[in-house]
N, CA, C and O atoms as a GROMACS GRO file, in nm:
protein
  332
    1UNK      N    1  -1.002  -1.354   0.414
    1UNK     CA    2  -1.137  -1.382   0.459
    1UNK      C    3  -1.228  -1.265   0.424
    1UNK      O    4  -1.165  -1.160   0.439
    2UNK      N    5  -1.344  -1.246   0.384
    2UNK     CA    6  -1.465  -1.163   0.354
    2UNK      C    7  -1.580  -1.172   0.488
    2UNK      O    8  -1.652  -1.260   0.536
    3UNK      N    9  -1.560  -1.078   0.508
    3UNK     CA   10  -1.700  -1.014   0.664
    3UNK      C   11  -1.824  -1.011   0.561
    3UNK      O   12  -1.857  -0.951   0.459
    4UNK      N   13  -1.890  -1.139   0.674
    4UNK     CA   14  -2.072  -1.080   0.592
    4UNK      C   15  -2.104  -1.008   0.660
    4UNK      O   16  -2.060  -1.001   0.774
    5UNK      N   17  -2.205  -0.919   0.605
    5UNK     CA   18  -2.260  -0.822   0.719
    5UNK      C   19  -2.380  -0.802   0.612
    5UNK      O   20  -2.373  -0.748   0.501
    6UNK      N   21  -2.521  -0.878   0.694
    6UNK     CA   22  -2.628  -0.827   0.672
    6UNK      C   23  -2.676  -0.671   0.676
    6UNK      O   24  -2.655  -0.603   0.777
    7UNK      N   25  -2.737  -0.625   0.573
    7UNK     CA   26  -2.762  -0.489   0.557
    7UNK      C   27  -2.907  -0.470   0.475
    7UNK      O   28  -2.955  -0.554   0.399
    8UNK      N   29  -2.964  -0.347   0.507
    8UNK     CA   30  -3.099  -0.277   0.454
    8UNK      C   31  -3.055  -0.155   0.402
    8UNK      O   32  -3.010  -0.064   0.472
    9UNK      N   33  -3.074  -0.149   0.230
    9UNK     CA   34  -2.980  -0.025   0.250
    9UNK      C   35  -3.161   0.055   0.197
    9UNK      O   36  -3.154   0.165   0.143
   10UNK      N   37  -3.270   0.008   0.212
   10UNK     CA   38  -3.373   0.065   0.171
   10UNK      C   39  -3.419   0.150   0.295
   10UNK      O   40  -3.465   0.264   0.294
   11UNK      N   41  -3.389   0.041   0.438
   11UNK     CA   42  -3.433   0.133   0.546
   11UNK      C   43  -3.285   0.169   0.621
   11UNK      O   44  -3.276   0.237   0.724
   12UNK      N   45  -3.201   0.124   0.566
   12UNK     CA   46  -3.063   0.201   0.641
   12UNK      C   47  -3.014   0.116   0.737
   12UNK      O   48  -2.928   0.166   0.810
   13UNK      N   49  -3.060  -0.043   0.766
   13UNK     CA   50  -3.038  -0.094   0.855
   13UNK      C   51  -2.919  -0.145   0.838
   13UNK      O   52  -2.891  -0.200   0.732
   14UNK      N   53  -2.762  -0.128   1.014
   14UNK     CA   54  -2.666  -0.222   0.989
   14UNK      C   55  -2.583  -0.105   0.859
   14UNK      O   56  -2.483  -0.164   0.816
   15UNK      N   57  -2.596   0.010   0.804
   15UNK     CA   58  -2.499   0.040   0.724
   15UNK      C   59  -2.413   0.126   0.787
   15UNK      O   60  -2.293   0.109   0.767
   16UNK      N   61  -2.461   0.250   0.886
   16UNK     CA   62  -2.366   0.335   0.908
   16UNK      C   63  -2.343   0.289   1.083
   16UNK      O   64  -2.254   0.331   1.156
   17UNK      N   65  -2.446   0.196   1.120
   17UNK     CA   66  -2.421   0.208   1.314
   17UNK      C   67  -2.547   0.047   1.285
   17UNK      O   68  -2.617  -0.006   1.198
   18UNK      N   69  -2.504   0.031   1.430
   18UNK     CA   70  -2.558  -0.086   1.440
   18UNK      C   71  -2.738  -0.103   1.453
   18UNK      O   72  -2.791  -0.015   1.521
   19UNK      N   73  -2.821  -0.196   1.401
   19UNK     CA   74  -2.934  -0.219   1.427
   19UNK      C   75  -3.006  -0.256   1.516
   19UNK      O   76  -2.967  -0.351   1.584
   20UNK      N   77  -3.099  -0.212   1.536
   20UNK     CA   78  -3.204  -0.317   1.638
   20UNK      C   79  -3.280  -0.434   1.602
   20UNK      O   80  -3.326  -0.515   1.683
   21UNK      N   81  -3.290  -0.436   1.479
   21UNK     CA   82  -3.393  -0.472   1.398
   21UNK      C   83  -3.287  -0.605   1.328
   21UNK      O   84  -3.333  -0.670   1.235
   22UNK      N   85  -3.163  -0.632   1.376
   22UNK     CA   86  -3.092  -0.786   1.328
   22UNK      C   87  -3.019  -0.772   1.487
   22UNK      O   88  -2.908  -0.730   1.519
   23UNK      N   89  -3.136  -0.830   1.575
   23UNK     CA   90  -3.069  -0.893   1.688
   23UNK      C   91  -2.965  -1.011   1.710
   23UNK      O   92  -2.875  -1.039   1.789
   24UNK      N   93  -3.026  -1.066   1.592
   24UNK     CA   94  -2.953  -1.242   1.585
   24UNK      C   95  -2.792  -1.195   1.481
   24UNK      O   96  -2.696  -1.270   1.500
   25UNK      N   97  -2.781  -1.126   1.423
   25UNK     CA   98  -2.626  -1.087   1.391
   25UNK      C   99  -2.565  -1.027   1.495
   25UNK      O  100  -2.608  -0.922   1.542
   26UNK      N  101  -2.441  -1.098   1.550
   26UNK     CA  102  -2.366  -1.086   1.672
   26UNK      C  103  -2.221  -1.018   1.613
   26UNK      O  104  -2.133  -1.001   1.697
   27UNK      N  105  -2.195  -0.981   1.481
   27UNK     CA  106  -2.064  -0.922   1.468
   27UNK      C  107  -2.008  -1.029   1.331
   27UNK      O  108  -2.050  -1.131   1.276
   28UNK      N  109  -1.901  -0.944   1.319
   28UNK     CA  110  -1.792  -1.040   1.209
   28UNK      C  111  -1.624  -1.016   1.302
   28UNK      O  112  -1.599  -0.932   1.389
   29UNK      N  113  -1.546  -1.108   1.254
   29UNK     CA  114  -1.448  -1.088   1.300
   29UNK      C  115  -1.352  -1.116   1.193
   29UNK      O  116  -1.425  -1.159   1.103
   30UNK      N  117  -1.248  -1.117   1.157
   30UNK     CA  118  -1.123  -1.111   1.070
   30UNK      C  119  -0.991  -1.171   1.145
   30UNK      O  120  -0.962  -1.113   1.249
   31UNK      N  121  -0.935  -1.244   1.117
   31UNK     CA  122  -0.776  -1.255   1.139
   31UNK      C  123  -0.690  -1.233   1.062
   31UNK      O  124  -0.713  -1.256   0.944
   32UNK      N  125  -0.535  -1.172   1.110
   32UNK     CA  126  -0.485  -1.173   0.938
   32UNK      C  127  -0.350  -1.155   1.049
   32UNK      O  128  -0.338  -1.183   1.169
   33UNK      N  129  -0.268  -1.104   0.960
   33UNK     CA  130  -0.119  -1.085   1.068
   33UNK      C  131  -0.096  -0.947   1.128
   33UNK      O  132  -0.014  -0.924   1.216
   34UNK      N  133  -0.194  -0.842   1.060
   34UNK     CA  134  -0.123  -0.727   1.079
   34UNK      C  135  -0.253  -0.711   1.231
   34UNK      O  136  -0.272  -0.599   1.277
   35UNK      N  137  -0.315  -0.812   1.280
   35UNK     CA  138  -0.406  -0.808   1.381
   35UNK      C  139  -0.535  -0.866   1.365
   35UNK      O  140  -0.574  -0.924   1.263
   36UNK      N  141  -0.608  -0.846   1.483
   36UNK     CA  142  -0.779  -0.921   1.431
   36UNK      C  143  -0.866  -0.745   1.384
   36UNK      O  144  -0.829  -0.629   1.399
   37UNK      N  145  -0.946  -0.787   1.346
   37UNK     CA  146  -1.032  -0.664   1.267
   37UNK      C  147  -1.228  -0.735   1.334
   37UNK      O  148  -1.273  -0.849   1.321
   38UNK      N  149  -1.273  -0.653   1.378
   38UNK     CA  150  -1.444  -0.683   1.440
   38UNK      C  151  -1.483  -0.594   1.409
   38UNK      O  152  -1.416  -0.498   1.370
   39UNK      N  153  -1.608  -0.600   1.417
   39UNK     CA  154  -1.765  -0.513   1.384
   39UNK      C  155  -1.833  -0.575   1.356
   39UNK      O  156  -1.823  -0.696   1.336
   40UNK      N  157  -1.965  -0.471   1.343
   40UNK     CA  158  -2.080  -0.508   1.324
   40UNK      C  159  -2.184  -0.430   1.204
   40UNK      O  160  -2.301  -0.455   1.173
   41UNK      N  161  -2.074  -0.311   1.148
   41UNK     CA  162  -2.170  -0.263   1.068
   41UNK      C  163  -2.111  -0.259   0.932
   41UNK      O  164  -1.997  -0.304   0.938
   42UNK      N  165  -2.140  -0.225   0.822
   42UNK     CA  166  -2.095  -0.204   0.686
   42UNK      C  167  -1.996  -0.099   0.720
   42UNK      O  168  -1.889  -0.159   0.712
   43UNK      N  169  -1.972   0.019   0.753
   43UNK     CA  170  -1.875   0.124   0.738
   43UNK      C  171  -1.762   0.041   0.850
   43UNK      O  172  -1.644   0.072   0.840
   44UNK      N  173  -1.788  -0.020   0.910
   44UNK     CA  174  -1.665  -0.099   1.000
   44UNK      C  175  -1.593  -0.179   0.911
   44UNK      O  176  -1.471  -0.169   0.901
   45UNK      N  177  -1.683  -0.285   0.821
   45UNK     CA  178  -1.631  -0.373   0.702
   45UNK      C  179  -1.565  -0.285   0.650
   45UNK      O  180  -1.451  -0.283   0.695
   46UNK      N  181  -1.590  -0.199   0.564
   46UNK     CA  182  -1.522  -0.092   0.483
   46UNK      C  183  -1.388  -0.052   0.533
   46UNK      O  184  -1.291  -0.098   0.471
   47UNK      N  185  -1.360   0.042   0.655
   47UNK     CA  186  -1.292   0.065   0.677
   47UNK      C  187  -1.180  -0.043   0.743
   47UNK      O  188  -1.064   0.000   0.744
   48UNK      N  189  -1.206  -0.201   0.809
   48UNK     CA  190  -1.122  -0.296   0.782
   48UNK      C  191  -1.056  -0.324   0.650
   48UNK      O  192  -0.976  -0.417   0.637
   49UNK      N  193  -1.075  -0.277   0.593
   49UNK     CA  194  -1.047  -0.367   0.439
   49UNK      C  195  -0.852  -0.268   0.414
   49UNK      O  196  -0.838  -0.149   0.437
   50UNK      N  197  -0.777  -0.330   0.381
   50UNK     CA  198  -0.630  -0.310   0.365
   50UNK      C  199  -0.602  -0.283   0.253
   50UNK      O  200  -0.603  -0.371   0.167
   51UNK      N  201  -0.565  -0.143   0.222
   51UNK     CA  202  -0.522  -0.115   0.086
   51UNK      C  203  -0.379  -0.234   0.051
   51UNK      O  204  -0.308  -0.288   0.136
   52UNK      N  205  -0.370  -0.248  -0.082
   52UNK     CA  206  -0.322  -0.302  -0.132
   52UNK      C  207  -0.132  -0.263  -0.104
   52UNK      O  208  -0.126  -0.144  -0.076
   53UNK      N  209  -0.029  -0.308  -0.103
   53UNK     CA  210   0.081  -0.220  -0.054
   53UNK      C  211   0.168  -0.239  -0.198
   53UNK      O  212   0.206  -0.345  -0.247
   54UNK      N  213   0.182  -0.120  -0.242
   54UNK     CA  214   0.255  -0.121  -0.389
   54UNK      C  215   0.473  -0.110  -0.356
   54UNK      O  216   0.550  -0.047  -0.284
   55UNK      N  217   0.480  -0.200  -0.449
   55UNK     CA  218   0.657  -0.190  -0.452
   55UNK      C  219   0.736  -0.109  -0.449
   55UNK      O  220   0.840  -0.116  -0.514
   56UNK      N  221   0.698   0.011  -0.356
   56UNK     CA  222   0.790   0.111  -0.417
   56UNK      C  223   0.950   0.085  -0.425
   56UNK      O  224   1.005   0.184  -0.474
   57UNK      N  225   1.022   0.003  -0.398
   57UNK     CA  226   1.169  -0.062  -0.395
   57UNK      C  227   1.170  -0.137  -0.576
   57UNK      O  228   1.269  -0.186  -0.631
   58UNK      N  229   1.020  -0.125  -0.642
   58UNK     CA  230   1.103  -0.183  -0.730
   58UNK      C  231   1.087  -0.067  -0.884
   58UNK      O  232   0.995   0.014  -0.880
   59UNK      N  233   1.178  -0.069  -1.008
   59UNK     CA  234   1.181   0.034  -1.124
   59UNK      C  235   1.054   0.052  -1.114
   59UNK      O  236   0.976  -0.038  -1.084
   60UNK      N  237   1.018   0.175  -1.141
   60UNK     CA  238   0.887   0.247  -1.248
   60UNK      C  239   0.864   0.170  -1.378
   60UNK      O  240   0.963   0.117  -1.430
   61UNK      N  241   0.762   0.159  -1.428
   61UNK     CA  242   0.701   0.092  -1.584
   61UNK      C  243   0.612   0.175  -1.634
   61UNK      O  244   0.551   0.245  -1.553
   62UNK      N  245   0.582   0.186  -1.765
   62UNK     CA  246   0.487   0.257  -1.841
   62UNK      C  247   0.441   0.153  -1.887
   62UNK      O  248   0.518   0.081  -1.951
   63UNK      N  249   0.301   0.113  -1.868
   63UNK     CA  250   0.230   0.021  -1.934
   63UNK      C  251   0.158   0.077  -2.059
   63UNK      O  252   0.078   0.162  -2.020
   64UNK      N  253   0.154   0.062  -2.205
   64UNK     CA  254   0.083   0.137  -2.287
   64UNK      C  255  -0.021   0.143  -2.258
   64UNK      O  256  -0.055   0.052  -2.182
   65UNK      N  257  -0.167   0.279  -2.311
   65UNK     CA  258  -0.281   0.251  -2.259
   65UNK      C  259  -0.298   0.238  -2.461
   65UNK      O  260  -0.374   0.148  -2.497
   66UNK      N  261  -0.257   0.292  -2.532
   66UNK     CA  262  -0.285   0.353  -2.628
   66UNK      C  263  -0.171   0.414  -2.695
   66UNK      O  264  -0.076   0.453  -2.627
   67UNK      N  265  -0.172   0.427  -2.829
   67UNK     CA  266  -0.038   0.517  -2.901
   67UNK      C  267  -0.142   0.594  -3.039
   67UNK      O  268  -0.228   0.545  -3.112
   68UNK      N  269  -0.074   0.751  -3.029
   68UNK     CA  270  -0.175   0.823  -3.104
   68UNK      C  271  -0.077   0.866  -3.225
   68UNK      O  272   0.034   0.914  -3.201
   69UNK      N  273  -0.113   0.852  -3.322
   69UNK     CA  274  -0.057   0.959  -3.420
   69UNK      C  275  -0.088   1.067  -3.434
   69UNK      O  276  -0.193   1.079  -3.497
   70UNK      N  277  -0.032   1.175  -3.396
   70UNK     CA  278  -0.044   1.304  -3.466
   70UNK      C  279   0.024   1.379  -3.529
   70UNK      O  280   0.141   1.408  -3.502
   71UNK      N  281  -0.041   1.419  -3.623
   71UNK     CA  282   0.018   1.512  -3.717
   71UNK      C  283   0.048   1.625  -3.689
   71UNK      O  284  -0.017   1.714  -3.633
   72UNK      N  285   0.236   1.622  -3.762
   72UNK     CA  286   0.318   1.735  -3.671
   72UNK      C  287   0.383   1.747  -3.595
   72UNK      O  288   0.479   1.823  -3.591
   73UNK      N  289   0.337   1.658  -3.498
   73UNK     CA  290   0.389   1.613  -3.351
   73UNK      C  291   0.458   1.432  -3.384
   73UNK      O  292   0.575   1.396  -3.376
   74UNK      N  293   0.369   1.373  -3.410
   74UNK     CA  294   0.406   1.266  -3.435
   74UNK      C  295   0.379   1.141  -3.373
   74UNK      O  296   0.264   1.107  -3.399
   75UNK      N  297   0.452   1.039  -3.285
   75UNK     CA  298   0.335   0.940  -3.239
   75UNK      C  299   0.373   0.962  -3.082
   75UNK      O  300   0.479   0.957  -3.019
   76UNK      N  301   0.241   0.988  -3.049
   76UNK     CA  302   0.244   0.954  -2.862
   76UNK      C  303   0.175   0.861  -2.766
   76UNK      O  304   0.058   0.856  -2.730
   77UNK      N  305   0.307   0.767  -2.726
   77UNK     CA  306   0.267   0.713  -2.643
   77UNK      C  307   0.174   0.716  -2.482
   77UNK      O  308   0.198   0.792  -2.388
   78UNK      N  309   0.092   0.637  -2.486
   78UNK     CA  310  -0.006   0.700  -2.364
   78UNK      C  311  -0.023   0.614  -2.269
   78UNK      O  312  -0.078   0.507  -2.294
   79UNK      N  313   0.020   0.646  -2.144
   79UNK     CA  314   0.038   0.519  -2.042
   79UNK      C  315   0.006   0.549  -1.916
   79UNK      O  316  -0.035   0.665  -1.917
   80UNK      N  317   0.004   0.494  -1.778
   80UNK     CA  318   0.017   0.570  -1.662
   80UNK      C  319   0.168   0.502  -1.579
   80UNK      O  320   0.202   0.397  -1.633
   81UNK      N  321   0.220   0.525  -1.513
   81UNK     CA  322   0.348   0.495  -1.479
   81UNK      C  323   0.289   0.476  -1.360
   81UNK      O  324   0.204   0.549  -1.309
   82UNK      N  325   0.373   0.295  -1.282
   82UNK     CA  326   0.359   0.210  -1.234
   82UNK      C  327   0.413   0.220  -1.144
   82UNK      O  328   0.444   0.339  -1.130
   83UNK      N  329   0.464   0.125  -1.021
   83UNK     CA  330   0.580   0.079  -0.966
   83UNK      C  331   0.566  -0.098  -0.964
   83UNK      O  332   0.657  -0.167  -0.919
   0.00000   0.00000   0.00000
């Protein structure tokens, strides 16, 4: 699910603490399994939001980004390593 959350980011309204000035927005709420998630302002949205959880149980991968020839050295592969 995605929290709307009306915001002013010209006068600052609703981004870091709540407004006066959007009486009629009463909050967002979230369900999910790991609990419910509420607020009312943009840095609340933000900080609800769940990093992604990476595999560490499964092999490492090098995905190529790029392969360079150089002279002398010879060819290097260029990647960032995964899980």
């Amino acid at each position: 699910a995605v929290a709307f959350v009306p915001i002013s980011g010209w006068h600052g309204d609703n981004m870091l603490e709540v407004s006066s000035k959007m009486p009629w927005f009463k909050g967002w709420s979230v369900e999910r399994k790991e609990g419910k998630a509420e607020g009312k302002c943009l840095i609340e949205a933000l900080d609800a939001i769940l990093p992604p959880t990476r595999p560490t149980d499964k092999a490492l991968r090098l995905p190529l980004q790029d392969v360079y020839k150089i002279g002398g050295i010879g060819t290097v592969p260029v990647g960032r390593v995964e899980t």
